[in-house]
C-alpha positions in Angstrom: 131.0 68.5 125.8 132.1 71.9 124.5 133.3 70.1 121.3 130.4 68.0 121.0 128.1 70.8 120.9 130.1 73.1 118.3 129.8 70.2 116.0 126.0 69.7 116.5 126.0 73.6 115.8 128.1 73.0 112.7 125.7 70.1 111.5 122.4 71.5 112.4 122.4 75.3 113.1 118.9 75.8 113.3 118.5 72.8 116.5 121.8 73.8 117.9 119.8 77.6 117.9 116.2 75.6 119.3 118.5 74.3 122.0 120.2 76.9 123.0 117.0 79.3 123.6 115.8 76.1 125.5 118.0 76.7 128.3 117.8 80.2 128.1 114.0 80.2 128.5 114.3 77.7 131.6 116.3 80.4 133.7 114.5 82.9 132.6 111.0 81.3 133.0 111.3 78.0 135.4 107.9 76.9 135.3 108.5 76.1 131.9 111.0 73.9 132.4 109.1 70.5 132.4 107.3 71.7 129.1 110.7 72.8 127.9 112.5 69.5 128.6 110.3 67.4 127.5 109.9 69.1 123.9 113.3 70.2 123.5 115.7 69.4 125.7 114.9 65.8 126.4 115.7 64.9 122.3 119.1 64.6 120.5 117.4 65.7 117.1 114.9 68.3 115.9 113.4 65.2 114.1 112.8 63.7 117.3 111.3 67.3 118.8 109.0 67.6 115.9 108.1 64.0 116.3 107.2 64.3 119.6 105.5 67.6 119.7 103.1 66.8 117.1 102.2 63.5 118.5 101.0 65.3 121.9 98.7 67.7 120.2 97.0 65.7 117.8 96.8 62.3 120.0 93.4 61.7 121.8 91.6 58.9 123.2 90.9 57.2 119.9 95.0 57.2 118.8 97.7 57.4 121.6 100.3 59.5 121.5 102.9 56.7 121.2 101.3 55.1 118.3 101.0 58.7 116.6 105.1 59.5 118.0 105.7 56.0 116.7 104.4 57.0 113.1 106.1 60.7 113.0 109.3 59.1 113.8 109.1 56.7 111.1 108.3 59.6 108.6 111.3 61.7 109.6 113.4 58.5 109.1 112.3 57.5 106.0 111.6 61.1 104.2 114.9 63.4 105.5 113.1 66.4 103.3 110.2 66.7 106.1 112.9 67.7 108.7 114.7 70.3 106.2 111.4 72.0 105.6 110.5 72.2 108.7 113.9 74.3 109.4 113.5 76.5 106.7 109.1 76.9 108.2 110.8 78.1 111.7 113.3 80.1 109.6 110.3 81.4 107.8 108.8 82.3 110.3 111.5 84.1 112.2 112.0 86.2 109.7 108.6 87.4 108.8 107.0 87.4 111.9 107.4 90.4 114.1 105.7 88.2 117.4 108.4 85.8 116.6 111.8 87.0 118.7 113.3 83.0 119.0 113.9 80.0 116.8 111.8 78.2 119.9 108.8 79.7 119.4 107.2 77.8 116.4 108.2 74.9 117.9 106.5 75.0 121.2 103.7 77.5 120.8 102.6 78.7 117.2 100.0 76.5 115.8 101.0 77.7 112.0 104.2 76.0 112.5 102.7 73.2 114.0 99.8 72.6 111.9 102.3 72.4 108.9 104.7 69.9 110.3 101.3 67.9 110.9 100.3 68.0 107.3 103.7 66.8 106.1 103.5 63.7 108.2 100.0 63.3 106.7 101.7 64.1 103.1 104.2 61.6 103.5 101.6 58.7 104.7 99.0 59.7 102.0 102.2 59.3 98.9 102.8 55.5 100.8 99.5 54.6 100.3 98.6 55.0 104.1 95.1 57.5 102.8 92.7 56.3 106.2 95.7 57.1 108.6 96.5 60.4 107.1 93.1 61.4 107.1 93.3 60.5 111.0 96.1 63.7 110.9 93.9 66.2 108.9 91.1 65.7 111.1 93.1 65.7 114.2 95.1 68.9 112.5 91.5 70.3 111.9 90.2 70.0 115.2 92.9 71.1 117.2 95.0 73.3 115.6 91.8 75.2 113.0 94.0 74.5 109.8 92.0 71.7 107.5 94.7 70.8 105.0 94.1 67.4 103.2 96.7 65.1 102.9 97.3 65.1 99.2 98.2 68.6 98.8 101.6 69.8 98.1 102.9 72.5 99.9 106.7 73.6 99.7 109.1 74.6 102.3 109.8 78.0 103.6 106.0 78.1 104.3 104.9 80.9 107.1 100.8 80.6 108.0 100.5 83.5 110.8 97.8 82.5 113.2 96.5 79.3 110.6 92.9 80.0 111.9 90.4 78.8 109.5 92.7 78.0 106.9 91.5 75.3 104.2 93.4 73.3 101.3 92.5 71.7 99.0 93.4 68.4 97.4 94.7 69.3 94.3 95.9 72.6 95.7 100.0 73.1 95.2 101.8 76.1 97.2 105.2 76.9 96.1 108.1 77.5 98.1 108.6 80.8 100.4 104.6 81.3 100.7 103.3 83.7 103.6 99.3 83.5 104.3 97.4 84.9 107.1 94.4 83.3 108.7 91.2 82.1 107.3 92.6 81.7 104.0 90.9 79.0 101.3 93.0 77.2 98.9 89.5 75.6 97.1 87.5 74.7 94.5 84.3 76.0 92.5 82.2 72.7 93.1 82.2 72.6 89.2 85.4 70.5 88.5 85.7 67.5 89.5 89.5 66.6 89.2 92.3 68.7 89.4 90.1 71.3 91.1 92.2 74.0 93.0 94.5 76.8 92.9 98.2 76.6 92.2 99.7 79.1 94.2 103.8 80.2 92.6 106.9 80.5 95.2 106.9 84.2 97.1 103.3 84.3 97.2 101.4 86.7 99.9 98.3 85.7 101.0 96.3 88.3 103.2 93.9 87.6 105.6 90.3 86.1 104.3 91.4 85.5 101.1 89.5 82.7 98.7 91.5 81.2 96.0 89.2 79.3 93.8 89.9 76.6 91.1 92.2 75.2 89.0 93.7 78.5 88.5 97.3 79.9 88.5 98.8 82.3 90.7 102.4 83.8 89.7 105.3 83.7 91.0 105.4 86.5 94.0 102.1 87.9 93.6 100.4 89.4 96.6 96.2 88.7 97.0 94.8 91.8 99.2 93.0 90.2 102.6 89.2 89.6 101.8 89.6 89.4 97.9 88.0 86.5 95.6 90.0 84.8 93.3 88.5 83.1 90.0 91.1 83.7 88.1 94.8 83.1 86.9 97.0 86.3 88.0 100.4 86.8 85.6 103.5 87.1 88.4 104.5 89.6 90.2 100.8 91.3 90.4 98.7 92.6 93.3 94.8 91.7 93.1 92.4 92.8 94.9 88.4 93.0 95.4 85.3 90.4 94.8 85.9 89.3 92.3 89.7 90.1 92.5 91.3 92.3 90.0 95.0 93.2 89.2 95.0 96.6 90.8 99.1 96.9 90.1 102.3 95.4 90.5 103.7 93.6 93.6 105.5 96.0 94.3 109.3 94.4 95.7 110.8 91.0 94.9 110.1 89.1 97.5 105.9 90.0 98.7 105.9 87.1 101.0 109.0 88.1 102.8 108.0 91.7 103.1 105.0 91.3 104.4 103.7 94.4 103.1 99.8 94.3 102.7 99.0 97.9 102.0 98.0 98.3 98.5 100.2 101.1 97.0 103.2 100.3 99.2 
């Protein structure tokens, strides 16, 4: 057994890690052991965990949870990528959020990470021509979780949405890899375009809180956008904009904003 599981470890770190906190949390908090099990312990792959805990949040009385389970597992088998972004979300968000102490946490109670994985089931049924069932997922995503992503967005890995309340994106909206955002962000359009309509937001990006990024417009490459600013326009890389309407008001100021975290202007 002790073999078995240094090899799982080998394979898949980040599980191995999910696991391992599993059975920590059940001694230290029993009454989360059924809730524990059943999420994490219960499955032999974090494909099958992700699979499962999105089909119990978003299932209701008009689409059961085993048809929606049934759906998410085929996804994960089909598209390996949606499983190795959703490592590199909890990763994400381990590093850059300071309520996040455990790899288990996304997984079982942060509706960022959650809403997310939901999306990039809906992604994947919207590219195989499956548009009414992965509107089924935004909606469901919308109403339980307060994150209205539609399905034909792209959004890269490495993606950290702290709180995801009110958050909205667009169709024609791309997010890079290694984004951070903070709640009621909006990814949208001016209502003038028709088209490709919204914002293209470069890897490293910071997002503050309240935020509106509008159009077909370009952010750079790890920019930071001040919380409450208005974005019309495209921002050069490596920028920090703030105000309504935004303006550049200096540089990033590290490498890496969206890592950081660091949402005071000046520092």
């Amino acid at each position: 057994m002790a073999k078995t599981q240094s090899h799982l470890a080998e394979l898949d770190p980040v599980w191995a890690r999910i696991r391992d906190e599993a059975e920590q949390a059940i001694v230290d908090e029993p009454l989360l052991g059924g809730l524990i099990h059943s999420s994490v312990l219960h499955h032999g792959s974090i494909e099958k965990a992700l699979a499962y805990r999105i089909s119990v949040k978003l299932s209701s009385p008009e689409m059961s949870e085993q048809i929606l389970r049934e759906i998410c597992d085929e996804a994960y088998a089909a598209e390996p990528a949606l499983a190795v972004s959703a490592r590199a979300d909890i990763v994400a968000v381990f590093d850059r959020d300071p309520a996040c102490h455990r790899f288990l946490q996304p997984l079982l109670f942060f509706k960022g990470f959650q809403a997310v994985q939901a999306y990039r089931v809906a992604n994947w049924l919207w590219r195989n021509g499956q548009t009414d069932l992965a509107y089924f997922f935004q909606m469901r995503s919308s109403e339980m979780f307060g994150f209205d992503a539609h399905p034909g967005a792209t959004i890269g890995k490495g993606i950290m949405i702290d709180h995801a309340h009110s958050i909205v994106i667009g169709e024609t909206a791309v997010v890079g890899d290694n984004v951070s955002m903070l709640h009621s962000v909006t990814l949208g359009g001016t209502g003038k375009e028709e088209e490709d309509r919204h914002p293209k937001i470069g890897d490293g990006v910071l997002i503050g809180a309240g935020a509106k990024v509008l159009g077909n417009i370009k952010i750079g490459h790890c920019t930071r956008i001040a919380a409450g600013s208005v974005v019309l326009d495209d921002v050069p890389p490596k920028k920090t904009v703030a105000g309504v309407p935004a303006r550049i008001v200096g540089e990033a100021g590290c490498s890496q904003p969206s890592i950081s975290m660091n949402q005071v202007i000046g520092g």
